[in-house]
ZAGU-5243 format. One record per residue (C-alpha): x, y, z; residue number from 0. Coordinates in Angstrom, 3 decimals. Example, Ala and Ser with C-alpha at 12.3 -4.5 7.8 and 13.67 -1.06 7.14 Angstrom:
BEGIN
<vexse <12.300,-4.500,7.800>,0>
<vexse <13.670,-1.060,7.140>,1>
END
This chain:
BEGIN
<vexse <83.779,15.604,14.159>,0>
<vexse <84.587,14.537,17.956>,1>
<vexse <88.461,14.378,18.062>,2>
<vexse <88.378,10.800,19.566>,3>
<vexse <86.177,8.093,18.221>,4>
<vexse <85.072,5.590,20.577>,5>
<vexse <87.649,2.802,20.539>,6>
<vexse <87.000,-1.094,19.247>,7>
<vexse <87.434,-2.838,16.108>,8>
<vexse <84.801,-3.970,13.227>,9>
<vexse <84.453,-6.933,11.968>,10>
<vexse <82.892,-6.561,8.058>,11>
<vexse <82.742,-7.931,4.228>,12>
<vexse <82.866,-6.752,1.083>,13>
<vexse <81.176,-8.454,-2.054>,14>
<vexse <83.285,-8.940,-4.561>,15>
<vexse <82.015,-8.687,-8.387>,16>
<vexse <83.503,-12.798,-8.567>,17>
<vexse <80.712,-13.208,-5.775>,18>
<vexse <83.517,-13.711,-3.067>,19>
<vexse <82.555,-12.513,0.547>,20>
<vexse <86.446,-10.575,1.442>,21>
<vexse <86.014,-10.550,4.609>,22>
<vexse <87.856,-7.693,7.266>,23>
<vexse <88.747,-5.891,10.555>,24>
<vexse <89.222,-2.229,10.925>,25>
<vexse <89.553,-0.009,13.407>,26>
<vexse <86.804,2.247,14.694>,27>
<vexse <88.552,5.482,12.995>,28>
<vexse <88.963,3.772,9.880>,29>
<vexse <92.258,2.913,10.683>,30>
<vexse <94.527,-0.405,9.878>,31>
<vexse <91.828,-2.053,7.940>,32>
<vexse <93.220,-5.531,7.440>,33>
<vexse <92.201,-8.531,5.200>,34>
<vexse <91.189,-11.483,7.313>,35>
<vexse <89.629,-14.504,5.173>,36>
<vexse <87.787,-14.586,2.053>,37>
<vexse <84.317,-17.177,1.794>,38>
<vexse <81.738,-17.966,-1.008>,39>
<vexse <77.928,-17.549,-0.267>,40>
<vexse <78.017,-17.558,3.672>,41>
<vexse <77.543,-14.139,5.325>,42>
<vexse <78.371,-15.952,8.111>,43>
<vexse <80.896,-14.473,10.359>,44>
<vexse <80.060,-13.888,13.679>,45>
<vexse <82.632,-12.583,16.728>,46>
<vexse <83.030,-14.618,20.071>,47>
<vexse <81.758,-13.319,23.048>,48>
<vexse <84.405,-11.579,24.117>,49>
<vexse <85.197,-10.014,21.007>,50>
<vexse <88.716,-11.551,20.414>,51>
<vexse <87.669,-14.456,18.139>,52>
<vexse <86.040,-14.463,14.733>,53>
<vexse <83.723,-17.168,14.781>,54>
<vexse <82.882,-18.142,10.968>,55>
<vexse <82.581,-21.947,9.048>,56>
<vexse <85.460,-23.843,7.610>,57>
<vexse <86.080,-26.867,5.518>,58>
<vexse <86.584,-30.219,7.819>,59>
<vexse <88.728,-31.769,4.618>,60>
<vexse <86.182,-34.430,4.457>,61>
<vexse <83.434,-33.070,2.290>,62>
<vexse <82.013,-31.167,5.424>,63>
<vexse <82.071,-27.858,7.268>,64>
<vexse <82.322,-26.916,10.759>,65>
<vexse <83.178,-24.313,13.166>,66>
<vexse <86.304,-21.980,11.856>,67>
<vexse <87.525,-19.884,14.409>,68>
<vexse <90.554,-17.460,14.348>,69>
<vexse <92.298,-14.338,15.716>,70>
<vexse <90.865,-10.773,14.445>,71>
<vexse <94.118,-10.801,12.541>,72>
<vexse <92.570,-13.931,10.695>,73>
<vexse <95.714,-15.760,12.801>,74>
<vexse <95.396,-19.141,14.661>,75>
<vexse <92.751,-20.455,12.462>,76>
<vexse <91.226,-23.532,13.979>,77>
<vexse <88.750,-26.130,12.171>,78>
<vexse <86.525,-28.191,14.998>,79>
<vexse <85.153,-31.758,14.166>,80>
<vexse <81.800,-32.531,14.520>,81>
<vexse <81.054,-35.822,16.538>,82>
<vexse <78.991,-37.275,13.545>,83>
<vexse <81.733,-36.974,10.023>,84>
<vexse <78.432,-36.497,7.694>,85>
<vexse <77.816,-33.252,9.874>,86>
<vexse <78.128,-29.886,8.419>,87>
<vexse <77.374,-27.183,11.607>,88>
<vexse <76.921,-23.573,10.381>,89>
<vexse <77.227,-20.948,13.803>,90>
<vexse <74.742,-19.286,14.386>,91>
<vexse <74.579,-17.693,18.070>,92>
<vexse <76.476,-17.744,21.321>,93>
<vexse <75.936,-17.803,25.348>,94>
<vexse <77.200,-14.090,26.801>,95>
<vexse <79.521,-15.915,28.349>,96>
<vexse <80.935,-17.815,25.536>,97>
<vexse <80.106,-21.419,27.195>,98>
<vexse <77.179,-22.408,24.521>,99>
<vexse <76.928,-22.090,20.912>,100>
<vexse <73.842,-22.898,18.837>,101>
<vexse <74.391,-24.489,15.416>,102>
<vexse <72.171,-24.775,12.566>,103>
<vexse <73.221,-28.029,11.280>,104>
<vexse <72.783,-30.276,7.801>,105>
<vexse <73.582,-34.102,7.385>,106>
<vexse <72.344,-35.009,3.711>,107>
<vexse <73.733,-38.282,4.382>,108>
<vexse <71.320,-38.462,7.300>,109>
<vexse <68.623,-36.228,7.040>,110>
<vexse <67.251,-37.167,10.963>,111>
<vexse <70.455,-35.537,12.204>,112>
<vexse <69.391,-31.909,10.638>,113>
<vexse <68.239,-29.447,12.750>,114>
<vexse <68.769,-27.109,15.918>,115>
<vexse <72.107,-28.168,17.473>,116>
<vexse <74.251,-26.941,20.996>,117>
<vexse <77.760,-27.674,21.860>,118>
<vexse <80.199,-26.016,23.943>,119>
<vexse <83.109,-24.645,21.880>,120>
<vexse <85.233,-27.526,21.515>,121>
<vexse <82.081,-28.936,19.573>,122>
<vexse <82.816,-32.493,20.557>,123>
<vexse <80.137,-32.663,22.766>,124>
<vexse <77.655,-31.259,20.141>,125>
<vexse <74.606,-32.494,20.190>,126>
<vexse <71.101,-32.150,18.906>,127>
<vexse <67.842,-30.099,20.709>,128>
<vexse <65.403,-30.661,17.832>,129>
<vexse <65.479,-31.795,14.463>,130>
<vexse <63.307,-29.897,11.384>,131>
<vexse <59.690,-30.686,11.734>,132>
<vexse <57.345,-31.110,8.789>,133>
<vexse <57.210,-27.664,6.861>,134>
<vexse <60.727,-27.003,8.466>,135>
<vexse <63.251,-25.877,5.574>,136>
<vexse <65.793,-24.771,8.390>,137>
<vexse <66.588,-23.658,12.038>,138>
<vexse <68.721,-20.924,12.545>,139>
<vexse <69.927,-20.017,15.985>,140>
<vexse <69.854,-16.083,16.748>,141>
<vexse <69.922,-16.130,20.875>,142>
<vexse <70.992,-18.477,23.105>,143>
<vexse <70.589,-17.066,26.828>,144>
<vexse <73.148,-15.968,29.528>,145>
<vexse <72.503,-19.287,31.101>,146>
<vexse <72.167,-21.536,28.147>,147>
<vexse <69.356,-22.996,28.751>,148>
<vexse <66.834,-21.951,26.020>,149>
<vexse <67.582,-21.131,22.289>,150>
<vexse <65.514,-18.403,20.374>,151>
<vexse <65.875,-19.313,16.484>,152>
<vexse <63.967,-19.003,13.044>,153>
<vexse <62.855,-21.668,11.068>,154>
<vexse <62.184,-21.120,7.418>,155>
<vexse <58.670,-22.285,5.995>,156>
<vexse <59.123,-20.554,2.169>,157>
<vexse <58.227,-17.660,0.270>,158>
<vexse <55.822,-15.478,1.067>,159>
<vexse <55.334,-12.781,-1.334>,160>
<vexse <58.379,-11.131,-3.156>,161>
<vexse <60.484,-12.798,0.120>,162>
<vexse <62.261,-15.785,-0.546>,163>
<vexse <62.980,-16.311,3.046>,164>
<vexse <60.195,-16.126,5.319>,165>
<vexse <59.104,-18.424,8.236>,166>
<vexse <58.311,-18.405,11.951>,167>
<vexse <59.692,-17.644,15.260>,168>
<vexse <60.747,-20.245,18.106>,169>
<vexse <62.122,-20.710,21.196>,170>
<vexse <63.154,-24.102,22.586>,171>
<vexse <65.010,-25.304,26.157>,172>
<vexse <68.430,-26.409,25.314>,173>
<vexse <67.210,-30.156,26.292>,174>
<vexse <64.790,-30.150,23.493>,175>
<vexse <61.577,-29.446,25.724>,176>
<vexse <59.333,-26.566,25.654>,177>
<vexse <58.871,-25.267,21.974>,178>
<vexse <57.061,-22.256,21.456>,179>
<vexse <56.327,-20.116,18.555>,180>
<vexse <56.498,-16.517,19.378>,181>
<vexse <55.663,-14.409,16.538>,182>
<vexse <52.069,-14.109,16.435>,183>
<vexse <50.563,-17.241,15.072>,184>
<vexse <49.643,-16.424,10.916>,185>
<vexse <52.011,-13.760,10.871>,186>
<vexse <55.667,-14.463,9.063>,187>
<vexse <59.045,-12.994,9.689>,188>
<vexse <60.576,-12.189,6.928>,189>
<vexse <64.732,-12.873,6.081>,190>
<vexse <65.976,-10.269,4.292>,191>
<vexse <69.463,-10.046,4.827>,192>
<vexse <69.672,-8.915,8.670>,193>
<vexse <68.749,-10.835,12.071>,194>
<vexse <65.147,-11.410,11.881>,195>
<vexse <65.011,-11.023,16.092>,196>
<vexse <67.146,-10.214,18.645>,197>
<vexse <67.635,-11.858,22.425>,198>
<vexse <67.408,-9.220,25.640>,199>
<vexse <70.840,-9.083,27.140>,200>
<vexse <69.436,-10.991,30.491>,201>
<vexse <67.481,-13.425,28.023>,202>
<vexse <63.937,-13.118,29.049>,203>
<vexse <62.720,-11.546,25.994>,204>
<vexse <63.027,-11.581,22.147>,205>
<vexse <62.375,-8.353,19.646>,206>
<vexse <61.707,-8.488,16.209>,207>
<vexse <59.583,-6.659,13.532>,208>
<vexse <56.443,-8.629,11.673>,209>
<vexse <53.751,-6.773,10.353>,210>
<vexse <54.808,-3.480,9.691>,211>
<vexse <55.912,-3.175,13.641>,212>
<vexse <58.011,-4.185,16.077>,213>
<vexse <57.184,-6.870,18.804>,214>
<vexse <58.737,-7.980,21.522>,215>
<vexse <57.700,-11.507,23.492>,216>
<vexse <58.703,-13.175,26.853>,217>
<vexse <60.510,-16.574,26.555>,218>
<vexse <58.477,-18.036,29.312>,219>
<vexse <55.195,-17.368,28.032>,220>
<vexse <52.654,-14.716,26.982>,221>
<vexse <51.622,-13.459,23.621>,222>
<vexse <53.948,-11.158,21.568>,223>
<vexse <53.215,-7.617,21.834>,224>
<vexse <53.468,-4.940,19.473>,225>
<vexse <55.365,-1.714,21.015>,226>
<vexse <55.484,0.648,17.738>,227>
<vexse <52.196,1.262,15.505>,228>
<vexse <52.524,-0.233,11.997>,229>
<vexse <53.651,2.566,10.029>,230>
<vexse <55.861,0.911,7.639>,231>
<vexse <57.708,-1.823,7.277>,232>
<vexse <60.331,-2.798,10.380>,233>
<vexse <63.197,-4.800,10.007>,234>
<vexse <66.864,-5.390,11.685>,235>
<vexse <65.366,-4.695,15.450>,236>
<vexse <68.345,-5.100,17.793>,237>
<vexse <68.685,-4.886,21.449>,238>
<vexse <71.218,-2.140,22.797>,239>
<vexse <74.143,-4.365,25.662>,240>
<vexse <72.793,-2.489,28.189>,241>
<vexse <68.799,-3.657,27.373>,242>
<vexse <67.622,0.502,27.810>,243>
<vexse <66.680,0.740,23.643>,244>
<vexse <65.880,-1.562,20.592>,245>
<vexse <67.087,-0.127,17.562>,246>
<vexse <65.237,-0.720,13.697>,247>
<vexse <64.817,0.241,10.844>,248>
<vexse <61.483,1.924,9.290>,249>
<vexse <60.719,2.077,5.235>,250>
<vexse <59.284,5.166,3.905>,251>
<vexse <58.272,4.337,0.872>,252>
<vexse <61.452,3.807,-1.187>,253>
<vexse <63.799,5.022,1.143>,254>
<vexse <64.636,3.832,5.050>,255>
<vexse <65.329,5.725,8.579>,256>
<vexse <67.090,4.398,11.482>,257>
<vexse <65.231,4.051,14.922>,258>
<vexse <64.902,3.766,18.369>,259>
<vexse <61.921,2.542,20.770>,260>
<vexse <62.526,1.824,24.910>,261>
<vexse <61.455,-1.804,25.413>,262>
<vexse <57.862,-0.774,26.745>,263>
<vexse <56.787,1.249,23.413>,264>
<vexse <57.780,4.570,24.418>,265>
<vexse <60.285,7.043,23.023>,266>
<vexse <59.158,5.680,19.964>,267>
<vexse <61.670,7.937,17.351>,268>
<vexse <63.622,8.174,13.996>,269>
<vexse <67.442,9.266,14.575>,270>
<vexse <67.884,9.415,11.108>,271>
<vexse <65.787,11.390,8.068>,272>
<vexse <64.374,9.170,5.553>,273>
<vexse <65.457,10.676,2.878>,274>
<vexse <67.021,8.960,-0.243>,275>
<vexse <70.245,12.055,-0.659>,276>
<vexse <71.485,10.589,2.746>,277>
<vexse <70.001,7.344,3.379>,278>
<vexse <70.777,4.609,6.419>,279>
<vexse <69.299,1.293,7.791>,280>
<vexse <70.613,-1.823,9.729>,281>
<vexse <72.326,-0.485,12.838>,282>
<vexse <74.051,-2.440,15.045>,283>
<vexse <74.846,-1.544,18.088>,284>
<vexse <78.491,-0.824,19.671>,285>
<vexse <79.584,-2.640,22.640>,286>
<vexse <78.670,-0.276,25.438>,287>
<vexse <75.267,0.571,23.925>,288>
<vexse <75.848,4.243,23.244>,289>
<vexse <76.782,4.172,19.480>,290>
<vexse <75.146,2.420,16.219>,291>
<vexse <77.184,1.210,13.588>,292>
<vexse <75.626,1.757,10.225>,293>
<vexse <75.718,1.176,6.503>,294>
<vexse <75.144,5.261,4.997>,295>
<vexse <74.347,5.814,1.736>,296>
<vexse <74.739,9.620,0.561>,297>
<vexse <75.044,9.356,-3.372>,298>
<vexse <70.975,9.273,-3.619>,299>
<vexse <70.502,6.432,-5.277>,300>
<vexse <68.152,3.649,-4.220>,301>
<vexse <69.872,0.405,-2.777>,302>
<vexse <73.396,1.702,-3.773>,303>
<vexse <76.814,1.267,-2.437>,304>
<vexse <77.313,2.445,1.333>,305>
<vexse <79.916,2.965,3.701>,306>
<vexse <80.139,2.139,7.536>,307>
<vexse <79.833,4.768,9.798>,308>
<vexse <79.550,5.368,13.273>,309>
<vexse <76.012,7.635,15.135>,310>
<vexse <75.270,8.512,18.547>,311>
<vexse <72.290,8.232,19.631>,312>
<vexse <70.805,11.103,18.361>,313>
<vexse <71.803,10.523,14.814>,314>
<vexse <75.422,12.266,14.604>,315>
<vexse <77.242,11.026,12.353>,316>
<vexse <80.533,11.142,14.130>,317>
<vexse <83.215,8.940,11.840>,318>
<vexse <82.877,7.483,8.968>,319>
<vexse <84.985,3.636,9.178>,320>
<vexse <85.312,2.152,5.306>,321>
<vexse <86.258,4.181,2.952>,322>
<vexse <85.282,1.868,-0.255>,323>
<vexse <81.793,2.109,-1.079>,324>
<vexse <79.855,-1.469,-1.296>,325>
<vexse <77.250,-3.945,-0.111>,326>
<vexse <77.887,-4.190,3.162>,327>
<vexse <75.994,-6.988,4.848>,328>
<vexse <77.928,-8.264,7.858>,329>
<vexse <79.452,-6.483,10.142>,330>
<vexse <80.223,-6.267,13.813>,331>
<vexse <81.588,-3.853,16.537>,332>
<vexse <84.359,-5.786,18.816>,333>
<vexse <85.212,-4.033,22.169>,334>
<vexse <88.436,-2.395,22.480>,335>
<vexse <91.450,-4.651,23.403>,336>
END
């Protein structure tokens, strides 16, 4: 093991058997682990774009929720108000330069005002880009581009198979014009716990895995592509900061192996063994592109508690972060400082 990890702090929950989401920061090393918040069914927390705010939702005190944001620390926790008071706004994706967030948003009182909504962070000015069309259940924001001006997000359409949560792929302009599917039309993405796409880091394309590969589509037009053959089923595809890999994750029959593939197809390669004794999925990437963060699971059984750790690139394991084996399902790398 490397004598120096590379520096930053993660962002992750733990499941509690009451069904509480504990939610933490911890040091790269493992290090000053430190309880933050606790929520109830959200698996929602998300980190600012420069890494110094958790971005998660919080009670408005009027029968609503809105955006919660706070220190790593879980200090100077601040609830935003909607413009409309029968708005709940869930977070679901952020600008690179922290000027635009993307809401998925619910108003049961008023059912028009549900949809695909943009704000800056104040969320005063929020407003809506498109409400849920017919065979809409939802619209969940996963990109919004350097430049704000277009919004990559899925919208749930139902179950499809054993997946509760499956539906379609869009991308809209931030003014409501221009909406696209992307994912190859008859296909369906497939929710199963991790971002079903992810946004290029200069926002002109979108990954994501759909029939047994991984795609990737440009926002201004153009069929998706496939750039890995279908040779098992592909899921949490996630573009590296620095746009050079997209890493996901491949099932081998029970078990899973963590991947990497350049943008154009090539390089195509498991970093990981798929093998159940030492199992891993779900990377995400550090900030500087040259580490994954991943759930490892090394007692052999299937689906079973993991820990964090940190890879290189060519499937080191070089530090392992939590040391309390669980279910982890959120978690992010914030840089150092």
């Amino acid at each position: 093991m490397p004598a120096k990890l590379p520096p930053g702090r993660i962002l992750f929950h733990r499941a509690g058997s009451d069904g509480v989401e504990h939610y933490f920061t911890i040091n790269t090393d493992g290090t000053n682990e430190t309880a933050v918040y606790e929520a109830e069914g959200c698996s929602c927390a998300h980190l600012s774009a420069d890494g110094q705010r958790i971005l998660t939702i919080g009670p408005t005190g009027h029968g609503t929720f809105s955006l919660l944001t706070m220190n790593l620390d879980g200090s100077d926790q601040v609830t935003t108000e909607p413009p409309i008071a029968t708005l709940n706004l869930f977070i679901g994706a952020t600008s690179s330069n922290g000027r635009v967030l993307a809401f998925e948003a619910v108003d049961e009182t008023s059912p028009a005002n549900t949809g695909l909504w943009v704000a800056s962070p104040t969320v005063t000015d929020a407003r809506q880009v498109t409400p849920l069309l017919e065979g809409w259940n939802g619209a969940a924001p996963l990109g919004v581009t350097p430049d704000g001006s277009k919004i990559v997000f899925f919208v749930g359409t139902g179950s499809v198979g054993g997946v509760t949560h499956a539906g379609d792929l869009f991308v809209v302009n931030a003014d409501g014009n221009g909406l696209r599917q992307l994912n190859p039309i008859g296909s369906k993405l497939e929710d199963v716990g991790m971002p079903v796409a992810s946004l290029s880091p200069d926002g002109r394309q979108a990954a994501f895995g759909v029939n047994n590969a991984v795609w990737v589509v440009d926002l201004e037009g153009g069929d998706a592509r496939a750039i890995t053959p279908p040779l098992g089923y592909a899921w949490a595809v996630s573009w590296s900061p620095t746009g050079e890999w997209l890493t996901y994750t491949r099932f081998h029959g029970h078990t899973t192996a963590v991947a990497l593939v350049r943008p154009d197809g090539t390089a195509d390669h498991e970093i990981t063994v798929p093998d159940e004794t030492d199992e891993a999925n779900a990377a995400v990437w550090s900030p500087d592109g040259k580490y994954l963060l991943v759930p490892r699971d090394s007692d052999s059984s299937l689906d079973g508690p993991r820990d964090l750790w940190i890879m290189d690139l060519e499937g080191h394991w070089i530090g392992q972060v939590t040391h309390e084996p669980s279910n982890y399902s959120t978690y992010h790398w914030a840089p150092a400082g």
